[in-house]
BATI-131956 format. One line per 5 residues: number of its first residue (from 1); for each residue x, y, z of N, C-alpha, C. Coordinates in steps of 0.1 Angstrom, whole numbers, plus 5000, padded with zeros to 4 digits. Each point is the difference from the previous one (the first is absolute). Layout:
! BATI-131956
NUM) X:Y:Z:X:Y:Z:X:Y:Z | ...
END
This chain:
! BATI-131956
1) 1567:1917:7823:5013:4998:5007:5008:4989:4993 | 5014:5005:4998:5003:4987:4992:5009:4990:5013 | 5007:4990:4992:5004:4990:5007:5010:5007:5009 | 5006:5005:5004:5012:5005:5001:4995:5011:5016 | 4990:5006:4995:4989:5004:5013:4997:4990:5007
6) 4996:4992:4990:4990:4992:5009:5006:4992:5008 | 5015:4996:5000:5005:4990:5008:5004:5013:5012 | 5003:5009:4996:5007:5012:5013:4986:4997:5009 | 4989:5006:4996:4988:5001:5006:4998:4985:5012 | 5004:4986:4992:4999:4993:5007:5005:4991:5011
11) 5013:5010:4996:5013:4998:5009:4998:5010:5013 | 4995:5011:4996:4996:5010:5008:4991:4993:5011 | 4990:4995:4994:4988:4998:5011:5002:4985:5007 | 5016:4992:4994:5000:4987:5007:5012:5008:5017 | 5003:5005:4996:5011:5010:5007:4993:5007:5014
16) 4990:5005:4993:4984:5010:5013:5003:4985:5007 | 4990:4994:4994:4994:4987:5007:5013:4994:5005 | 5006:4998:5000:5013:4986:5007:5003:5016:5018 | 5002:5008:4992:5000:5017:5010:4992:4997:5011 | 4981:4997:4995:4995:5004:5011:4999:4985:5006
21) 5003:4986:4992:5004:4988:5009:5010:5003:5009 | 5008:5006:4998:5011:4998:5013:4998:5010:5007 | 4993:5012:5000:4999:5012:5009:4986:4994:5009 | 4991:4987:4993:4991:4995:5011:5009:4989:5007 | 5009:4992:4994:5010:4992:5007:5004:5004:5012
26) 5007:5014:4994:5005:5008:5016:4989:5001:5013 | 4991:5007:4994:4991:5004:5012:4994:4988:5006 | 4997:4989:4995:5001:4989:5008:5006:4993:5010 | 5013:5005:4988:5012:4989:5014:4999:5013:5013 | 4998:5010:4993:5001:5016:5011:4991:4996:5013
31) 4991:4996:4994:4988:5000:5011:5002:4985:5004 | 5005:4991:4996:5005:4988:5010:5011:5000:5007 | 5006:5008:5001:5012:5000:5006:4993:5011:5013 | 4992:5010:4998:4993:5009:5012:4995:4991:5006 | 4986:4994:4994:4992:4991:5009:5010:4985:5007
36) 5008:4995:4991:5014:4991:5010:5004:5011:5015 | 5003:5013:4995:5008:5004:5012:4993:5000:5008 | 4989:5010:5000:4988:5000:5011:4994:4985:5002 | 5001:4992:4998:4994:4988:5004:5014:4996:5007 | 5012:4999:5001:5015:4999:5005:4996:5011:5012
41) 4997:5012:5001:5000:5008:5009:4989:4999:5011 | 4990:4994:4991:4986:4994:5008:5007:4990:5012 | 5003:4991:4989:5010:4985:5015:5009:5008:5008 | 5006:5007:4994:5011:5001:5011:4995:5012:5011 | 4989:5004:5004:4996:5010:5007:4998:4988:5010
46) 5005:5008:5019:5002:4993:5005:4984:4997:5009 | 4997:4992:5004:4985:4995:5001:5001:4992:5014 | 5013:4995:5003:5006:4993:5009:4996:5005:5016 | 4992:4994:5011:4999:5001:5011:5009:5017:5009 | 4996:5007:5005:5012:5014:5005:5002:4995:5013
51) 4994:4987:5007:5004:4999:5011:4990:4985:5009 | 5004:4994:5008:4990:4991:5004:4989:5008:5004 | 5000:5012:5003:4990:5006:5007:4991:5011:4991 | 5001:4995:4990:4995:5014:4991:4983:5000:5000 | 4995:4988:5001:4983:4999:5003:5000:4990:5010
56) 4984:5008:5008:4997:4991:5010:4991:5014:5011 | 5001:4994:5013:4995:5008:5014:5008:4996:5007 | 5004:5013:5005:5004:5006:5012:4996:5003:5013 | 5005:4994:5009:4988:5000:5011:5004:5010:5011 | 5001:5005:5001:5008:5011:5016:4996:4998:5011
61) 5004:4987:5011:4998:5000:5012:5007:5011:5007 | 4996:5003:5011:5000:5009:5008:5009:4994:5009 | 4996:4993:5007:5008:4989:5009:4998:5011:5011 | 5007:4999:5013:4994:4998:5019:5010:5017:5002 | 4996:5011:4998:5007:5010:5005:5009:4998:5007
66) 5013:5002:4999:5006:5002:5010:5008:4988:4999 | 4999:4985:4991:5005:4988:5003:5010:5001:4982 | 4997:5007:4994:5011:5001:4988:4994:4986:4992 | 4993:4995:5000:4992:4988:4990:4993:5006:4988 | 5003:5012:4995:4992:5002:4986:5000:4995:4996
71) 4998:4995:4985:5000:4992:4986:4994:5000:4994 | 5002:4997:4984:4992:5001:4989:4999:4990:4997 | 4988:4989:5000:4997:4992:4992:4997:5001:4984 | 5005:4991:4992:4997:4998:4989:4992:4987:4991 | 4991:5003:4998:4989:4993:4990:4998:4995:4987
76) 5002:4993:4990:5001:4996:4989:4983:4997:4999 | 4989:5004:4997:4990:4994:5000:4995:4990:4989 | 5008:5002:4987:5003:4992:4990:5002:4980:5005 | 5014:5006:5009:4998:4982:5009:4996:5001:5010 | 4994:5009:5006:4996:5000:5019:5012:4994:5007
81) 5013:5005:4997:5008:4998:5008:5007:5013:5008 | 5000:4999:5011:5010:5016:5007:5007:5000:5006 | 5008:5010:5002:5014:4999:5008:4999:5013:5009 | 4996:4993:5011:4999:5008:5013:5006:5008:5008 | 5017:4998:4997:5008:5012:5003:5009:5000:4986
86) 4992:5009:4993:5007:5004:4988:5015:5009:5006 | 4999:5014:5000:5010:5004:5007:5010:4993:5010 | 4996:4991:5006:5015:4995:5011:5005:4986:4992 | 4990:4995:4989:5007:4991:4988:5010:5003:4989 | 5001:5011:4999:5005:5006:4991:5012:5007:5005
91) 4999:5010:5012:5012:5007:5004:5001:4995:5012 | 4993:4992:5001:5009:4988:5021:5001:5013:5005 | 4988:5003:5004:5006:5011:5012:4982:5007:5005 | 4995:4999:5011:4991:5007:5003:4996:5017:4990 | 4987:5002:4998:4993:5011:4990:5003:5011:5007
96) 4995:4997:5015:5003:5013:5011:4980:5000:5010 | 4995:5010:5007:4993:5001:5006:4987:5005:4993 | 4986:4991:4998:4991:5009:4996:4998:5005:4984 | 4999:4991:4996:4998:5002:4984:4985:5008:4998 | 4999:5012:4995:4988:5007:4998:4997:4997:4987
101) 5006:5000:4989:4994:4999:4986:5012:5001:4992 | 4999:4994:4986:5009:4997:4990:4999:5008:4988 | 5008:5013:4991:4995:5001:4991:5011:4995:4990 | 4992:5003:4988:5012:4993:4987:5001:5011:4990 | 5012:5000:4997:5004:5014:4987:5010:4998:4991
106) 4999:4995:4987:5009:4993:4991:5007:4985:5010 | 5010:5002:5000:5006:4988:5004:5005:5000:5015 | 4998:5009:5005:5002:5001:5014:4981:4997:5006 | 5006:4993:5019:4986:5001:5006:5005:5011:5012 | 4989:5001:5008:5004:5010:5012:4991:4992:5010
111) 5008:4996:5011:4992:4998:5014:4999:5014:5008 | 4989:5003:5006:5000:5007:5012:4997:4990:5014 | 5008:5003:5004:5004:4995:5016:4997:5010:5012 | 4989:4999:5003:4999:5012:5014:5008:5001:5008 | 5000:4986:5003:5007:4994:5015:5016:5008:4998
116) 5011:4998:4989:5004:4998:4999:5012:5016:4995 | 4982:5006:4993:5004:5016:5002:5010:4997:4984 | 4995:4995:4992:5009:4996:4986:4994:4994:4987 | 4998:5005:4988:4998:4993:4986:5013:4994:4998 | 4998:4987:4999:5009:4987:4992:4997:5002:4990
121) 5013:4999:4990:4993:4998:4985:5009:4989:4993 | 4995:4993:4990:5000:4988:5000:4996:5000:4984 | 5013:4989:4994:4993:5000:4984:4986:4993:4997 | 4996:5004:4990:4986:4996:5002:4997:4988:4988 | 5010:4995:4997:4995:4986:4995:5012:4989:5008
126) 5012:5004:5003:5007:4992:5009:4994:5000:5018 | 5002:5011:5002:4996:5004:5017:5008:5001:5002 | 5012:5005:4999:5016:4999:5005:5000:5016:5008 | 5002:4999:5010:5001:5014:5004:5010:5010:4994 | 4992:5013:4996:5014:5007:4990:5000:5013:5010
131) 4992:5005:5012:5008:5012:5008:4989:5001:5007 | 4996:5010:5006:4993:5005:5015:4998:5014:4995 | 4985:5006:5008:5002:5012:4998:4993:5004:5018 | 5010:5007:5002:4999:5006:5016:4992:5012:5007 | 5004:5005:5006:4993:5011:5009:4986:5003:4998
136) 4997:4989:5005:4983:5002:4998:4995:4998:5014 | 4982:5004:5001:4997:4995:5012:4987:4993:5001 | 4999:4986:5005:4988:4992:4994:4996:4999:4986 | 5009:5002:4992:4995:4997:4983:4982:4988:4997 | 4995:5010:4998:4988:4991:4999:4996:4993:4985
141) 4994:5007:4988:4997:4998:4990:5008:5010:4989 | 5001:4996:4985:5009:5001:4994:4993:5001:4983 | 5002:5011:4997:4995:5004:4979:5012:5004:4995 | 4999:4997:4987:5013:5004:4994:4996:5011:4986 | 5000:5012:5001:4998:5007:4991:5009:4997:4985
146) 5012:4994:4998:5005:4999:4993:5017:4991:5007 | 5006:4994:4991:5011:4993:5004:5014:5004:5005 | 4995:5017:5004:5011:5006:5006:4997:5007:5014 | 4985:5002:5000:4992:5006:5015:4989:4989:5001 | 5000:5000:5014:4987:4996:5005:4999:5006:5015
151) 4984:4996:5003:5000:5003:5018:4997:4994:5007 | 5003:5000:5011:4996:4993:5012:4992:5004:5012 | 4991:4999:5007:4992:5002:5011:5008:4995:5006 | 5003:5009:5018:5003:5001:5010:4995:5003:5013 | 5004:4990:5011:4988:5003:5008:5012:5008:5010
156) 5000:5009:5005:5011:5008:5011:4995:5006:5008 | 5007:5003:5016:5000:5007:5010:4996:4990:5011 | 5002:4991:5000:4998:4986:5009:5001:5000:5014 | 4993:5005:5006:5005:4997:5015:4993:4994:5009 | 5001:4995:5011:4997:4992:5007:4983:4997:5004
161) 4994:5012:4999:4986:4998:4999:4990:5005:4985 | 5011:4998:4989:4993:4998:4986:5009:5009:4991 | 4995:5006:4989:5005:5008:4992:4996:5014:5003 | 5011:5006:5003:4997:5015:5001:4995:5011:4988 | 5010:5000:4992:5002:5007:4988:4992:5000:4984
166) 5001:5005:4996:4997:4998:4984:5008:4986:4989 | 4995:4989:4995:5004:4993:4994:5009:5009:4988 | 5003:4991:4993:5009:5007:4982:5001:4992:4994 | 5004:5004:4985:5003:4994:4991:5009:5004:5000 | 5009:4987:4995:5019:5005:4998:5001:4998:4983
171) 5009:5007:4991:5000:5001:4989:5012:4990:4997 | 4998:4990:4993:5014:4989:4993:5006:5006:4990 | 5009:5002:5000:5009:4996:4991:5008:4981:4995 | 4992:4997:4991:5005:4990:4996:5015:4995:4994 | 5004:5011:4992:5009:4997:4997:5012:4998:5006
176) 4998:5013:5015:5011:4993:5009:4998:4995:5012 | 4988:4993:5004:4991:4996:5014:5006:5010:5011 | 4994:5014:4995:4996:5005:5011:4988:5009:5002 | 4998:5009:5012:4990:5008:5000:5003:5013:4995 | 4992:5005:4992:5007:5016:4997:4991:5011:5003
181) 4987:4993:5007:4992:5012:5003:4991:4991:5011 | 4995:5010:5010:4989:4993:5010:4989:5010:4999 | 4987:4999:4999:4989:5008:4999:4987:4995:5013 | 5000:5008:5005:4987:4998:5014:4992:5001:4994 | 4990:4989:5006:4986:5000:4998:4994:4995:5013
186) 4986:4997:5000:4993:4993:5007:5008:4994:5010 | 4994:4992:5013:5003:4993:5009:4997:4985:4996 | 5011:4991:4997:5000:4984:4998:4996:5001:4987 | 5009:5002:4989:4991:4999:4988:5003:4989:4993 | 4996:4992:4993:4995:4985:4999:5005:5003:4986
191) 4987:4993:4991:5000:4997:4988:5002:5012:4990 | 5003:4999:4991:5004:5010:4987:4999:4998:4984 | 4999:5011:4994:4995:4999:4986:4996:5011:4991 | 5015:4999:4991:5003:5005:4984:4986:5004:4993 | 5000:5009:4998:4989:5003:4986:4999:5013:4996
196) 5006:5002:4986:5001:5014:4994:5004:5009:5006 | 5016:4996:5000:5012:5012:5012:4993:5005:5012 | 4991:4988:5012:4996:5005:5008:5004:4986:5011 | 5004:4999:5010:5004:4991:5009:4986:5003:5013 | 4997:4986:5002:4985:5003:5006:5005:4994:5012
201) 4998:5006:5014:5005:4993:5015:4994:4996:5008 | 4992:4994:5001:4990:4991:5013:5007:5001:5012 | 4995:5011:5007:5008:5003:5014:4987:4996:5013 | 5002:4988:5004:4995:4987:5005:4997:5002:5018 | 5007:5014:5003:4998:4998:5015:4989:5021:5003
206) 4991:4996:4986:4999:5016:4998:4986:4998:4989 | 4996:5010:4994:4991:4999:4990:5000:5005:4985 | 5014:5002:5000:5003:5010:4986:5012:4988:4990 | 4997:5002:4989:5011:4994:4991:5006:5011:4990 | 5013:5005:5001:5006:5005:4999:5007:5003:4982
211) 4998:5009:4994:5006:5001:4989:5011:5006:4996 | 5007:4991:4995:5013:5007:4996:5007:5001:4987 | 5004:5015:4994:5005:5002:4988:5013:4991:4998 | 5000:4994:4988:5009:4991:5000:5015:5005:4994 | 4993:5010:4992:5012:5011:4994:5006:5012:5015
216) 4993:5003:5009:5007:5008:5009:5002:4993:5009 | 4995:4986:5000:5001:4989:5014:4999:5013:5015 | 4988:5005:4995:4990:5005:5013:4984:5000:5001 | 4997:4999:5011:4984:5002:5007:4993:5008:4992 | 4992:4997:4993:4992:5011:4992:4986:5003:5003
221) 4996:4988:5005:4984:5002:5003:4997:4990:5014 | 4993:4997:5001:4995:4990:5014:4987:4999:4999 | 4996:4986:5000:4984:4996:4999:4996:4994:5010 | 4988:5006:5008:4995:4992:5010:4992:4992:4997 | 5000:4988:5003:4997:4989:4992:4989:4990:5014
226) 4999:5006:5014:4996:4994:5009:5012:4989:5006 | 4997:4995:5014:5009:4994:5010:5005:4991:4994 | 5017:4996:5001:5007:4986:4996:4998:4999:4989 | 5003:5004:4989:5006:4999:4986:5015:4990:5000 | 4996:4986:4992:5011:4995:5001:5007:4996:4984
231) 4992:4997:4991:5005:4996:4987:4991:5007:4991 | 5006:4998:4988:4998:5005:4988:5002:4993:4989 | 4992:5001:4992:5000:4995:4982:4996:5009:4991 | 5003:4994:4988:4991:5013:4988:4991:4988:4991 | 4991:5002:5000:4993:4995:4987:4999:5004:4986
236) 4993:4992:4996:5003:5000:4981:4992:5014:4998 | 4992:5005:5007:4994:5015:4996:5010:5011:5006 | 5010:4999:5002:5010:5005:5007:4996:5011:5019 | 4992:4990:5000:4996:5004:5016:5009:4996:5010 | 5002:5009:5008:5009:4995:5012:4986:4997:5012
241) 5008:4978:5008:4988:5001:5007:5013:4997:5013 | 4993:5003:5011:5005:5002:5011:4991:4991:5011 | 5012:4987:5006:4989:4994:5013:5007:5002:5014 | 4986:5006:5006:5000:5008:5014:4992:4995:5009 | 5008:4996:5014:4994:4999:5013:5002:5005:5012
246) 4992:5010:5006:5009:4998:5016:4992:4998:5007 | 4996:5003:5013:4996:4994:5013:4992:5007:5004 | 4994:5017:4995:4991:5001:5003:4987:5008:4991 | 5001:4994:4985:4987:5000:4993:5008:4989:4993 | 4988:4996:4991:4999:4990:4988:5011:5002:4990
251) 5004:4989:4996:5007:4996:4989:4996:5004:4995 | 5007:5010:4982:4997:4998:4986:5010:4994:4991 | 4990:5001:4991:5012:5001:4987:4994:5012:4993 | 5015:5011:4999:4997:5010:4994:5004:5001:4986 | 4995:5007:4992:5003:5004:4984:5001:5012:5001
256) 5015:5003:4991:5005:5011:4999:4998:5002:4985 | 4994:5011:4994:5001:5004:4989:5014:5012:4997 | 5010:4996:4994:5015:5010:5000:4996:5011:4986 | 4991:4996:4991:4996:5005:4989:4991:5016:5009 | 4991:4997:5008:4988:5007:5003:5006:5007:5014
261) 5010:5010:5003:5005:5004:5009:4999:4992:5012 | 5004:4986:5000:5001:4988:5008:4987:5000:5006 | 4989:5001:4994:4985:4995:5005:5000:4987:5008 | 4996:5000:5013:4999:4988:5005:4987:4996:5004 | 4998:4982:4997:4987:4998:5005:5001:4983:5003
266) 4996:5002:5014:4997:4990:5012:4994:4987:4999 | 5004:4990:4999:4992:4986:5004:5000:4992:5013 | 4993:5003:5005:4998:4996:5016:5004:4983:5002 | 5008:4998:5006:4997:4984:5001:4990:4996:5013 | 4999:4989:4997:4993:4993:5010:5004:4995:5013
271) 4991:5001:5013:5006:4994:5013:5006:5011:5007 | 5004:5000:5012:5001:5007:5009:5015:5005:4994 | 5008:5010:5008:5006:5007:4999:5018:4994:4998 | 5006:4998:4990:5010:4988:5003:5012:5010:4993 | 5012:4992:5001:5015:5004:4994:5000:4996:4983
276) 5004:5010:4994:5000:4994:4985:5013:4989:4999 | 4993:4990:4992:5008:4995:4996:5011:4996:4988 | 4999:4992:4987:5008:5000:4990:4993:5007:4990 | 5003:5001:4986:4993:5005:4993:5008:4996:4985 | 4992:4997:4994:5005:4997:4984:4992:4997:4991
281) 5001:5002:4983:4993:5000:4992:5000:4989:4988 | 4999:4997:4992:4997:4988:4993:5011:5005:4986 | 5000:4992:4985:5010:5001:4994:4989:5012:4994 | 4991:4996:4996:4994:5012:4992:4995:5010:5008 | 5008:5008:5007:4997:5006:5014:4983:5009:4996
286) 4995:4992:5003:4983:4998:5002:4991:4997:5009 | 5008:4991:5010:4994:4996:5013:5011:5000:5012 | 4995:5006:5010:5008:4996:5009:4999:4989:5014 | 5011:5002:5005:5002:4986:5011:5002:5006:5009 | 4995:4998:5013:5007:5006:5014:4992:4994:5006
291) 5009:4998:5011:5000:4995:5017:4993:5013:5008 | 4990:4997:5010:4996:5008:5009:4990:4990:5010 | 5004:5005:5010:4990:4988:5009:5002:4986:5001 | 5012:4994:4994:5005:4985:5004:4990:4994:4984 | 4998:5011:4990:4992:4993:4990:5008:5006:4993
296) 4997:4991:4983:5007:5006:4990:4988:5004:4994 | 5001:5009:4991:4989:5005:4991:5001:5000:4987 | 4990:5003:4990:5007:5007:4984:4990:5008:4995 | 4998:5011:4994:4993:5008:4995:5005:5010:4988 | 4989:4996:4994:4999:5007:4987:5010:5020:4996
301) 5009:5005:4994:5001:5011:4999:4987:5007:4997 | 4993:4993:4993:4987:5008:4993:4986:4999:5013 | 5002:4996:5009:4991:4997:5014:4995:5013:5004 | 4987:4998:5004:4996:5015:5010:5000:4998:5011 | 5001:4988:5008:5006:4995:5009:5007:4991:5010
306) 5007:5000:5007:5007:4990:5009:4994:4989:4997 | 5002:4983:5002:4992:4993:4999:5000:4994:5012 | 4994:4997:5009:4993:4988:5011:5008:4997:5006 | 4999:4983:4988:5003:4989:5002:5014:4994:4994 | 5007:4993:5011:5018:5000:4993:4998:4990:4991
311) 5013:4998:4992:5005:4984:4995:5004:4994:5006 | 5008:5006:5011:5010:4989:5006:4997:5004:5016 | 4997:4989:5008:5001:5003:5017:5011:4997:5007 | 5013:5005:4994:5011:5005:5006:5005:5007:4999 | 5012:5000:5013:5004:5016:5006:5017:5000:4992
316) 5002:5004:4988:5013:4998:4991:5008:5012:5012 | 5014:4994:5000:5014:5010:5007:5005:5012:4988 | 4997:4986:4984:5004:5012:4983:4992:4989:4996 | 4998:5011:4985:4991:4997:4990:5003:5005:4989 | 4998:4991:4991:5008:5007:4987:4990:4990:4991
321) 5002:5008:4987:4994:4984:4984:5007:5009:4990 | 5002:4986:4996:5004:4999:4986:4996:5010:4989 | 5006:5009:4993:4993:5006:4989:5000:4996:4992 | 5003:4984:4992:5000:4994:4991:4990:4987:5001 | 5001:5000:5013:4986:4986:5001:4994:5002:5010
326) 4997:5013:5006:4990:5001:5011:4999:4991:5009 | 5010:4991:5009:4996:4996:5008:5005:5008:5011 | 4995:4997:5012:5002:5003:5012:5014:4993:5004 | 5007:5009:5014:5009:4999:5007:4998:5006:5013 | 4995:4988:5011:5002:5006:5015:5010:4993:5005
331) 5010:5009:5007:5007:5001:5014:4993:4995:5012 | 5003:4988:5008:4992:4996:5011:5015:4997:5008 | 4996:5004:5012:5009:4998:5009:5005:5006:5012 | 5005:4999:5009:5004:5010:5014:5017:4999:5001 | 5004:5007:5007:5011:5007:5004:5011:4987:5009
336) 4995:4987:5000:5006:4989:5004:5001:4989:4997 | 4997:4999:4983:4996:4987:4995:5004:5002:4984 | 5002:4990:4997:5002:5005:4982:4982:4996:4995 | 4999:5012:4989:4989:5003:4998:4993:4992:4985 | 4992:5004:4991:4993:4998:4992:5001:5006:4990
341) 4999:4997:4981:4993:5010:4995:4990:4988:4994 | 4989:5006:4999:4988:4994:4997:4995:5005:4986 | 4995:4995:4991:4999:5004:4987:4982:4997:5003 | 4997:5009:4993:4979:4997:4998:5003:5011:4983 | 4983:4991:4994:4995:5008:4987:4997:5011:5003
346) 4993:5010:4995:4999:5011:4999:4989:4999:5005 | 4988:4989:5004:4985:5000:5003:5003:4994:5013 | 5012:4996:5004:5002:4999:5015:5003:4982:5002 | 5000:4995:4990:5000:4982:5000:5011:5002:5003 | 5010:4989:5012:5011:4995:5000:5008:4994:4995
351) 5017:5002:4991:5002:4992:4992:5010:4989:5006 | 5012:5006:5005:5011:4996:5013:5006:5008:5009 | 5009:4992:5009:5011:5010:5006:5011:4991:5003 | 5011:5010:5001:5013:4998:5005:5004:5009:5011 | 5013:4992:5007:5000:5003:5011:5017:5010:4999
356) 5001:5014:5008:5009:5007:4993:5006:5003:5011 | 5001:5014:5007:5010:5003:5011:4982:5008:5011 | 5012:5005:5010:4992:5007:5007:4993:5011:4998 | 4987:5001:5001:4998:5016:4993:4998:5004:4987 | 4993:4993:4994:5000:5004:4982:4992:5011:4999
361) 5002:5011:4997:4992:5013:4997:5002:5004:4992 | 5007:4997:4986:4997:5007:4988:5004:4990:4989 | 4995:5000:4985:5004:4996:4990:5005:5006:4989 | 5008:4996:4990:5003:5006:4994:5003:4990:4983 | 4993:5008:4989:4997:4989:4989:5014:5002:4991
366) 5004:4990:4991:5006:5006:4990:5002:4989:4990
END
């Protein structure tokens, strides 16, 4: 190669190289300026509180039929500080009659009011009341299939020496608080529960819990489940369990298998013949909690049967725990006094209490 090459050649290969220095220059600053933005996009994503009320417990007093004293207390357990009339702090103005239970669905909450014959609904990290949903009768308990339907249990046909008629479920429409559909079921149906497009109904003044297609929002099947069927959960094996009392055989807790043409099978409780009481499951729904006989209990999903001996020798109004720290929440109280919620471990030790409205019968986590 003579000189003359040889300098092209190495003008050539200074030219490549200076080339592939700046085409790595680029991709550097390339990829600093992505990871700047995304780290710029990281900060500026908003992280900021959605409401004073965005975590904490919910407490649903019931308050004196008939006297318009409902209320929702609220609980910060973080500082054990609460605010006893959340609702009349917030909108100055009475809740209404008879608070049954609270549910929550994106950023709205829903009160059912028996008394009152009305769901309040209410933002659910302010509390600000945002509308009403009407024509209902005794609105009892409340699932939300999705952020545009949910249902409600209804107790109807009221008359002067009890309930005549067939209870119902009324179908929500969320998006414009109203009812768009009413479906009969059972007599007094109570507690309720979603699982694999099937709506399960604990019809409470009767023996059957009621199934309903969630796609035709009608009666599809009916399970006799034995006397006073009042609540329901599902556990981590996806078993539906059901707790039942009435007045003239034994308490169970039943298991519903929805997999095995709803196979059901019986756990007798203990003691003479009593009204079921609360019923709820733990975070890793594996054990359950329920009230029966002025006792609380807890037993294993994997159990072959009922156990004995309670945790707790009190008679809870509601009962709820925590799915994130398993503790306990009883409702203590009567129909003329502001009440209690009482916090205990999961082995039944006492931790504290505060003192809330009249009537605390339900909780609610978030």
């Amino acid at each position: 190669m003579g000189p003359a090459a040889l300098n092209q050649f190495f003008y050539s290969l200074n030219f490549t190289m200076n080339l592939t220095q700046l085409k790595k220059h680029f991709l550097y600053a390339l990829l600093g300026s992505t990871l700047l933005t995304t780290a710029c996009d990281s900060d500026n994503e908003d992280n900021s509180p959605k409401g004073a009320y965005e975590h904490g417990v919910f407490i649903t007093n019931e308050g004196a039929f008939g006297h318009g004293n409902a209320e929702i207390s609220y609980l910060l357990p973080q500082t054990k500080t609460v605010q006893p009339e959340l609702f009349k702090q917030v909108n100055n103005r009475p809740l209404g009659d008879a608070a049954q239970s609270i549910m929550f669905v994106e950023d709205k909450a829903y009160i059912a009011l028996n008394g009152s014959n009305r769901i309040e609904v209410v933002n659910a990290y302010s509390f600000a009341s945002t509308g009403v949903i009407n024509g209902l009768e005794i609105p009892r308990y409340m699932v939300a299939l999705n952020s545009r339907k949910a249902y409600v249990t209804e107790y109807v046909g009221y008359e002067f020496f009890g309930y005549t008629g067939p209870g119902r479920v009324s179908v929500l429409d969320l998006t414009t608080n109203t009812v768009s559909k009413t479906i009969d079921v059972g007599k007094l149906p109570e507690g309720l529960l979603l699982h694999n497009g099937k709506l399960y109904v604990a019809n409470s003044d009767g023996n059957t819990v009621s199934v309903i297609n969630t796609t035709t929002d009608a009666v599809e099947t009916t399970l006799t489940v034995g006397e006073g069927p009042k609540f329901l959960v599902l556990d981590a094996n996806q078993k539906i369990w059901v707790l039942r009392g009435g007045y003239s055989e034994a308490g169970a807790l039943v298991k519903i298998d929805p997999v095995n043409n709803h196979a059901i099978t019986s756990y007798t409780l203990p003691g003479e013949s009593l009204g079921a009481g609360q019923l709820t499951i733990n975070g890793a729904k594996n054990t359950l909690y329920y009230s029966y006989g002025g006792r609380i209990y807890s037993m294993s999903t994997t159990a072959t049967a009922a156990p004995t001996a309670p945790i707790i020798r009190r008679d809870p109004y509601g009962l709820g725990i925590d799915p994130e720290t398993n503790v306990l929440y009883l409702g203590i109280g009567d129909f003329s006094s502001n009440g209690w919620a009482i916090r205990y471990q999961p082995s039944g030790t006492v931790i504290d209490s505060f003192q809330v409205r009249i009537a605390p019968n339900g909780f609610s986590f978030r």
